[in-house]
The first five atom37 places (N, CA, C, CB, O) and aatype in JSON, in Angstrom:
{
  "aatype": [20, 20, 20, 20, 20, 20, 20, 20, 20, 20, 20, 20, 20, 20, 20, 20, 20, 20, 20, 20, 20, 20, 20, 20, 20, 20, 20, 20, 20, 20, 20, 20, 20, 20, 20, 20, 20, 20, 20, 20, 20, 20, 20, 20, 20, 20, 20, 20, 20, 20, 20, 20, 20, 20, 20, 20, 20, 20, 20, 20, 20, 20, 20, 20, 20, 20, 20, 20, 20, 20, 20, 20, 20, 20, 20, 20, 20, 20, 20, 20, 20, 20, 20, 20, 20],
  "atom_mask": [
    [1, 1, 1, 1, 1],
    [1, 1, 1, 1, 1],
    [1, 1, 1, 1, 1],
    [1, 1, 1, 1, 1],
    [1, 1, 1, 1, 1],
    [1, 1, 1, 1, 1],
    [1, 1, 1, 1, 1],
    [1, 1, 1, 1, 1],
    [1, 1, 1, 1, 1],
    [1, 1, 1, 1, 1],
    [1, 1, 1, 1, 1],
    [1, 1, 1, 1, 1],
    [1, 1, 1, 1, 1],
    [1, 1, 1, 1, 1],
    [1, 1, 1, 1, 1],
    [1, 1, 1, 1, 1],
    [1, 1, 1, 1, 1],
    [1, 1, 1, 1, 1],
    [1, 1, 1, 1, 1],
    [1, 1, 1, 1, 1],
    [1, 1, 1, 1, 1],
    [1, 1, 1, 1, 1],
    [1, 1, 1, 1, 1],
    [1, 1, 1, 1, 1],
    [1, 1, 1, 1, 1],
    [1, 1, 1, 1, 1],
    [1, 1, 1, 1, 1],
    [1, 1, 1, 1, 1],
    [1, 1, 1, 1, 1],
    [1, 1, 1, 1, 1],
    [1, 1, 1, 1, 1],
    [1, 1, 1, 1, 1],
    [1, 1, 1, 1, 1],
    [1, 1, 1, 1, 1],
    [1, 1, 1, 1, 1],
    [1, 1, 1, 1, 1],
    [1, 1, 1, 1, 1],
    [1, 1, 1, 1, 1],
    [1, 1, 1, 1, 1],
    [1, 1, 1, 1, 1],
    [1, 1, 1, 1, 1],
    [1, 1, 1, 1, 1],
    [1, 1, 1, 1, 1],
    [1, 1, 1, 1, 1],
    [1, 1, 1, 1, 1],
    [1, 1, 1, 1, 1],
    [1, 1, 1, 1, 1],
    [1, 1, 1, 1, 1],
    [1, 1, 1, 1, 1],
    [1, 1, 1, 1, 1],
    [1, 1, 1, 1, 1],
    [1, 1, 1, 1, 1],
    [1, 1, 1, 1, 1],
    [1, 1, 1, 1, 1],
    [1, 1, 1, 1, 1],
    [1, 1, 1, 1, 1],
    [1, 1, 1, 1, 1],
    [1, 1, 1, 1, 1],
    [1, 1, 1, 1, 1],
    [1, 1, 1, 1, 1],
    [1, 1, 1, 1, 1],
    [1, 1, 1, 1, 1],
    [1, 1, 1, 1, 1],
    [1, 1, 1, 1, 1],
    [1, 1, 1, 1, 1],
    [1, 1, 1, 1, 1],
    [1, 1, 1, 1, 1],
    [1, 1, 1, 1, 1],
    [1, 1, 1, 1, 1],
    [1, 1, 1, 1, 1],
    [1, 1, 1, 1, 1],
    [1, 1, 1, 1, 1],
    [1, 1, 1, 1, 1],
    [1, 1, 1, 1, 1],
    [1, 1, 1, 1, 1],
    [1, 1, 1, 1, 1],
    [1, 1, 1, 1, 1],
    [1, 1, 1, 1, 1],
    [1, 1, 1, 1, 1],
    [1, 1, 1, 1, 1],
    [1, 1, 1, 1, 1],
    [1, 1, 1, 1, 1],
    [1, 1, 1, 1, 1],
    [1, 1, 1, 1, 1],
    [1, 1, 1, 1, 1]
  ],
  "atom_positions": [
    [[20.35, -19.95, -2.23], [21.09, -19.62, -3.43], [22.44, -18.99, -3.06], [20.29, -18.67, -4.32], [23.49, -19.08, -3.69]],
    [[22.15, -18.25, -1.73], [23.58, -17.71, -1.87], [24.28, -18.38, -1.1], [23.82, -16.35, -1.59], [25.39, -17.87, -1.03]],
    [[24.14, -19.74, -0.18], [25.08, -19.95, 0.19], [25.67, -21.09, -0.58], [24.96, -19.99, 1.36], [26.86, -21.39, -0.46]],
    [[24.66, -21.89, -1.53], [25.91, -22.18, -3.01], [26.62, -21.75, -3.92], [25.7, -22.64, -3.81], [27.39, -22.38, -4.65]],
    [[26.31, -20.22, -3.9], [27.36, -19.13, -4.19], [28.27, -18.95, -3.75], [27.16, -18.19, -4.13], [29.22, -18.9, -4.53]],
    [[28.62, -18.69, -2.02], [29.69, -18.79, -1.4], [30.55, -20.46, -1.62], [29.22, -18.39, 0.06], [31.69, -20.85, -1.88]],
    [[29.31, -21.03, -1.36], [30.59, -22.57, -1.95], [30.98, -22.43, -3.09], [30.04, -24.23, -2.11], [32.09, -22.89, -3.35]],
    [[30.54, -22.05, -3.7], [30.99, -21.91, -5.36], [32.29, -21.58, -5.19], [30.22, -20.7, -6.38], [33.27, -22.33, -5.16]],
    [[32.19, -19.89, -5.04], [32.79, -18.68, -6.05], [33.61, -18.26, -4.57], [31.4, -17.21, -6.98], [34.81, -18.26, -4.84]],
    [[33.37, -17.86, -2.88], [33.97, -17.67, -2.24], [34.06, -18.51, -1.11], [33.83, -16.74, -2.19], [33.77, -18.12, 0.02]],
    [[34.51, -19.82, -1.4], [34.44, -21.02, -0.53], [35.85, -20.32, 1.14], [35.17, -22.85, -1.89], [35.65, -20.84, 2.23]],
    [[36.53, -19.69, 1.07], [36.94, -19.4, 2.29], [35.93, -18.66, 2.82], [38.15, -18.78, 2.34], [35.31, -19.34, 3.64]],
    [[35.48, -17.51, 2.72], [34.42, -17.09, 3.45], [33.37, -17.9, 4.01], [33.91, -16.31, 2.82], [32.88, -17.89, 5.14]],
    [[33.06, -18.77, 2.75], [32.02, -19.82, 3.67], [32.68, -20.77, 4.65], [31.17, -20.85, 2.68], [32.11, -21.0, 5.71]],
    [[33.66, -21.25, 4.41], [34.59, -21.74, 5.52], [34.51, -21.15, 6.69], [35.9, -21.66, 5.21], [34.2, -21.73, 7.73]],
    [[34.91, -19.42, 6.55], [35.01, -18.86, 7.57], [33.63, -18.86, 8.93], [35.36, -17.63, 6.96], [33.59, -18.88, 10.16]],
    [[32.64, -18.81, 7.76], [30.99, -18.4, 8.41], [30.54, -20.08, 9.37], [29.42, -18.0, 6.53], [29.98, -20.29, 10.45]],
    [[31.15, -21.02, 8.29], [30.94, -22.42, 8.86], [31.88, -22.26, 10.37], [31.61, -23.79, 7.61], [31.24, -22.17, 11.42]],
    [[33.23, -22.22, 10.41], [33.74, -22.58, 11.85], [33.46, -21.63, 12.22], [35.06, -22.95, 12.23], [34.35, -21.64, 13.08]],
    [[32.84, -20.43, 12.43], [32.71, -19.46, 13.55], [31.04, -20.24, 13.96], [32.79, -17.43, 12.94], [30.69, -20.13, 15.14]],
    [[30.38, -20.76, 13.3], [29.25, -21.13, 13.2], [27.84, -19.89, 13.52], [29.38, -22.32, 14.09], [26.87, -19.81, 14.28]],
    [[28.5, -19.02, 12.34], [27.57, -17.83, 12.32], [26.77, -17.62, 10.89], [28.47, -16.51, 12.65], [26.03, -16.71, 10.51]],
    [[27.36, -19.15, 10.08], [26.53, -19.22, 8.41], [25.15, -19.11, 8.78], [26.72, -20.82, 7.37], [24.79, -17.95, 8.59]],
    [[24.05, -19.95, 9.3], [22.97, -19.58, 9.55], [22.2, -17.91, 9.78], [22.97, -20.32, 10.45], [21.15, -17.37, 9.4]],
    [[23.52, -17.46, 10.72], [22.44, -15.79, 11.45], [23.09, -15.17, 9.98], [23.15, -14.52, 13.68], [22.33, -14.31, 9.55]],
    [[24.38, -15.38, 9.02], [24.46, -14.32, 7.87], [23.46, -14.96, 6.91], [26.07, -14.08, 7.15], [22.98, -14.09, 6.18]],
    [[22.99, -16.17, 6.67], [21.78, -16.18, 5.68], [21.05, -15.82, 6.04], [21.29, -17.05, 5.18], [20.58, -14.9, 5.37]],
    [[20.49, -16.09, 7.01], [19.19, -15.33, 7.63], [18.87, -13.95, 7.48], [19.19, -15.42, 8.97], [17.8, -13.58, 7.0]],
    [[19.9, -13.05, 7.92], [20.35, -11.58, 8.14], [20.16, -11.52, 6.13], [22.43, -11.28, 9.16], [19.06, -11.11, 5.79]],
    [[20.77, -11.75, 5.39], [20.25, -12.27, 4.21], [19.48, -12.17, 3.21], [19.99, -12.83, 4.34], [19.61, -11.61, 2.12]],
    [[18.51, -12.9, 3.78], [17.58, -13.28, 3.77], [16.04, -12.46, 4.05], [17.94, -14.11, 4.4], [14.94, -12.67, 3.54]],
    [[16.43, -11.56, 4.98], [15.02, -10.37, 5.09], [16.18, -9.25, 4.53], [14.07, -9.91, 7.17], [15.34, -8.75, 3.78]],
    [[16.87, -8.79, 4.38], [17.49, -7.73, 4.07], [16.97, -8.15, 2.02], [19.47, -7.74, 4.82], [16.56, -7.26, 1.28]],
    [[17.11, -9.38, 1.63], [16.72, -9.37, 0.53], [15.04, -9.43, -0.13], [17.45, -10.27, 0.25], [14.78, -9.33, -1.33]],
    [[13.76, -9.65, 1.29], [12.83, -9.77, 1.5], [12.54, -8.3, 1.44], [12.63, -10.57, 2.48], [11.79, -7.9, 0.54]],
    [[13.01, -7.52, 2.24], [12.9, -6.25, 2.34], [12.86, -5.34, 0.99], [13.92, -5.93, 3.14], [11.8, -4.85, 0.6]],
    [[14.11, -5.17, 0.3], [14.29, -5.17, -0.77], [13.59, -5.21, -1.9], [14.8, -5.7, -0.77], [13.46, -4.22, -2.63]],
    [[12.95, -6.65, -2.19], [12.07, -6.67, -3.05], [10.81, -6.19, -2.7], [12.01, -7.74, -3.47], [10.19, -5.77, -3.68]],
    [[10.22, -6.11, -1.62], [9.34, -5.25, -1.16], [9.09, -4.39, -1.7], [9.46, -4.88, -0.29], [8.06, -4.14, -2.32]],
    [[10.52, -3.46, -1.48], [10.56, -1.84, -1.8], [10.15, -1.94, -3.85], [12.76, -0.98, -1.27], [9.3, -1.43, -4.59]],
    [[11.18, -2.78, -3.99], [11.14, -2.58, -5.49], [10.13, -2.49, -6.06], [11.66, -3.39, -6.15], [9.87, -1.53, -6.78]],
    [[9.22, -3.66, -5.82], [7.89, -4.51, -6.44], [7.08, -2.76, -6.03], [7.14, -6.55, -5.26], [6.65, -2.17, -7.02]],
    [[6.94, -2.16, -4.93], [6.23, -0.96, -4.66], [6.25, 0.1, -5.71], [6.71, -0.42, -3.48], [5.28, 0.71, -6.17]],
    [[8.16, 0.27, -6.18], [8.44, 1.41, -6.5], [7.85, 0.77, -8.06], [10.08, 2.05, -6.12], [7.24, 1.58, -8.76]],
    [[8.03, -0.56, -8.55], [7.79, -0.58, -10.19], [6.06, -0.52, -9.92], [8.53, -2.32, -11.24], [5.64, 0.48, -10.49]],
    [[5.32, -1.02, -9.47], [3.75, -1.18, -9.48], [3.78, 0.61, -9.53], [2.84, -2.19, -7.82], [2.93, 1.05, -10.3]],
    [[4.56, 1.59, -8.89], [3.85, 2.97, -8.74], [4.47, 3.77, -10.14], [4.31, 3.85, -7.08], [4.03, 4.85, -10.54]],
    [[5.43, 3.09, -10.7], [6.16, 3.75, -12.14], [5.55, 3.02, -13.02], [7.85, 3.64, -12.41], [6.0, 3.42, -14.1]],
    [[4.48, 1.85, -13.3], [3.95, 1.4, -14.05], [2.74, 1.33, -13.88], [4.38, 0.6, -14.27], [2.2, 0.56, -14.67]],
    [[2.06, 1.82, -13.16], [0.97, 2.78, -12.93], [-0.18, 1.06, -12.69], [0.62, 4.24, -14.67], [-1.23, 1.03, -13.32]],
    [[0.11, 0.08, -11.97], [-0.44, -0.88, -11.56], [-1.14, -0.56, -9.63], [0.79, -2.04, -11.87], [-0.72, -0.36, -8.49]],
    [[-2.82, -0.74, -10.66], [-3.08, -0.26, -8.96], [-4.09, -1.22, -9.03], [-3.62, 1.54, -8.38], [-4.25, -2.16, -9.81]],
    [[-4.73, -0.8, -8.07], [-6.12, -1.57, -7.7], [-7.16, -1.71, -8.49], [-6.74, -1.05, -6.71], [-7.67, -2.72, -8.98]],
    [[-7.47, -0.24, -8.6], [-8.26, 0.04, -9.62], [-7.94, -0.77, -11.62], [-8.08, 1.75, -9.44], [-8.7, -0.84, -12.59]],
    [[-6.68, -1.15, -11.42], [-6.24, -2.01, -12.66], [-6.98, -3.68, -12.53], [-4.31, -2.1, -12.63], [-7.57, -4.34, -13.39]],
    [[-6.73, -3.95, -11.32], [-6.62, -5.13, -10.93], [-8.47, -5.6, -10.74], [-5.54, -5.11, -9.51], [-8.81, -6.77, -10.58]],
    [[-9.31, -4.63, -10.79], [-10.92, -4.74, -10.55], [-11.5, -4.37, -11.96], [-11.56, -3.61, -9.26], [-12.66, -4.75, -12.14]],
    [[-10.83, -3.61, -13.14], [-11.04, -3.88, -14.2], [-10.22, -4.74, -15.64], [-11.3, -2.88, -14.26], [-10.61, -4.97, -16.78]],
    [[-9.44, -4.92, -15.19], [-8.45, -6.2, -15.94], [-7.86, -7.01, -15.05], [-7.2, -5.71, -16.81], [-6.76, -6.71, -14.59]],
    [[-8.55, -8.22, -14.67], [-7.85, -8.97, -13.39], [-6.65, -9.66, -14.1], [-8.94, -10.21, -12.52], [-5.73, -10.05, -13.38]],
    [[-6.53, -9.9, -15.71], [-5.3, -11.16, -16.41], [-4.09, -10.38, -16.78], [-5.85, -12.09, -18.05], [-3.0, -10.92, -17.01]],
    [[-4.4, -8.3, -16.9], [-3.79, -7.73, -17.7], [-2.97, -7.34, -16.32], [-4.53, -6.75, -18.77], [-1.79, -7.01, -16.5]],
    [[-3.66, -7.33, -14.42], [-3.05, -7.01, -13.64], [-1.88, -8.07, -13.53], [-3.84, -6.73, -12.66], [-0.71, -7.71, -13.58]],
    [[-2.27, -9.43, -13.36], [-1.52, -10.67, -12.79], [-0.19, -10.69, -14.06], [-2.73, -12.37, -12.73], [0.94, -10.64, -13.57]],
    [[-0.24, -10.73, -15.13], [0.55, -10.37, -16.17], [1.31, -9.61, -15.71], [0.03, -9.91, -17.2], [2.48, -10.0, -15.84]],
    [[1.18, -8.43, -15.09], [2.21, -7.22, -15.02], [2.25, -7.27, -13.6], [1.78, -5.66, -15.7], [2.6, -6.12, -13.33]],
    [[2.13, -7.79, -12.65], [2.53, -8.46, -11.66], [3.99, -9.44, -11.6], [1.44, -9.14, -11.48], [5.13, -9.25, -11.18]],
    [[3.27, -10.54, -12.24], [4.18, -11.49, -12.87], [5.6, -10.64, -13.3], [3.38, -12.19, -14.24], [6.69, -10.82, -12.75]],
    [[5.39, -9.9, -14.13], [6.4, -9.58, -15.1], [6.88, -8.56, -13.92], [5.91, -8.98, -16.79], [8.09, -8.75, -13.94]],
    [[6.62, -7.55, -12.86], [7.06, -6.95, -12.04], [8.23, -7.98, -11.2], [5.88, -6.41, -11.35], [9.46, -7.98, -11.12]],
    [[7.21, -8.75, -10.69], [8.07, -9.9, -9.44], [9.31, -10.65, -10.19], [6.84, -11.42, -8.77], [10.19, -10.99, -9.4]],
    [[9.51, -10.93, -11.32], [10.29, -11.44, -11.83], [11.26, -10.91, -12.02], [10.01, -11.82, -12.54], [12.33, -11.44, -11.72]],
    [[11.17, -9.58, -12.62], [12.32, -8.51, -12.88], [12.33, -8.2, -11.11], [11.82, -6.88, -14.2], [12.99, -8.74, -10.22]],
    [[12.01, -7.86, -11.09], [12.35, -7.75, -9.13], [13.79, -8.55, -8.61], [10.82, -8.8, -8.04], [14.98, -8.27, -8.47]],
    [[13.07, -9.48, -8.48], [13.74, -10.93, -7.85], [15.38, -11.11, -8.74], [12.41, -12.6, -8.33], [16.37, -11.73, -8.36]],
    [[15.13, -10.04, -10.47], [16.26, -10.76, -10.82], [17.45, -9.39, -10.58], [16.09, -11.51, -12.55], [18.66, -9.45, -10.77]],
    [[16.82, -8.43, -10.19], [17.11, -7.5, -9.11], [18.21, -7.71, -7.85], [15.88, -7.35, -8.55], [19.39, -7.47, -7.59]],
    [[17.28, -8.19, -7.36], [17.71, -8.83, -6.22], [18.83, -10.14, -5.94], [16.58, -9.16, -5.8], [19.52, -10.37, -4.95]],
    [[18.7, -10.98, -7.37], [19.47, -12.11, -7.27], [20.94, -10.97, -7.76], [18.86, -13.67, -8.42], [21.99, -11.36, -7.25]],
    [[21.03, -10.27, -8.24], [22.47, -9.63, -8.97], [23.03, -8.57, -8.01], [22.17, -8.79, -10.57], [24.19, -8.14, -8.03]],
    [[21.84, -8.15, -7.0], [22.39, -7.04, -5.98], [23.07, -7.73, -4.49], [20.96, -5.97, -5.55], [23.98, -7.35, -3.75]],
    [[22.19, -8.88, -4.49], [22.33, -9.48, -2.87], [22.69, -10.55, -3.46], [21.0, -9.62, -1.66], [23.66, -10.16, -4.1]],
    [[22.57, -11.64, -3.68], [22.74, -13.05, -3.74], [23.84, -13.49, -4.95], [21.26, -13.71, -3.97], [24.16, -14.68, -4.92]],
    [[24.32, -12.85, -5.78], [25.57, -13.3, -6.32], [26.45, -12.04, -6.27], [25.42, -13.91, -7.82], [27.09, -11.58, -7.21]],
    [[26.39, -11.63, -5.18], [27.49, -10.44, -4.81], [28.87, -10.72, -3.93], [26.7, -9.34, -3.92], [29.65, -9.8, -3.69]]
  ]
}
């Protein structure tokens, strides 16, 4: 995603990343820095929305629901912090 962003919106930079031929190690680099990230997030909303284990062994549809709805807001997190920045 983000490096059709850089073609998009900052096509010299991607130029730049292409002839140095270092586009690969900055998506990559990227790429767990944005892995990481949602990690943390998905942790910090499951512990502010009080989603635990104990949720998940007595409402298994009401956990995956608010899972769902965690990872999504996460990710769209993540797409506005890292990937269209």
């Amino acid at each position: 995603m983000h490096k059709r962003y850089l073609e998009e919106n900052r096509p010299t930079l991607y130029h730049q990343l292409v002839l140095k031929g270092t586009i690969k190690t900055y998506l990559a680099d990227l790429n767990e820095q944005a892995q990481q990230r949602l990690e943390a997030i998905i942790h910090q909303m499951k512990k502010n929305e009080g989603v635990t284990e104990q949720l998940k062994m007595r409402d298994q549809m009401q956990w995956v629901r608010q899972m769902n709805s965690i990872r999504q807001r996460a990710e769209e997190i993540i797409a506005d912090e890292l990937i269209y920045t």
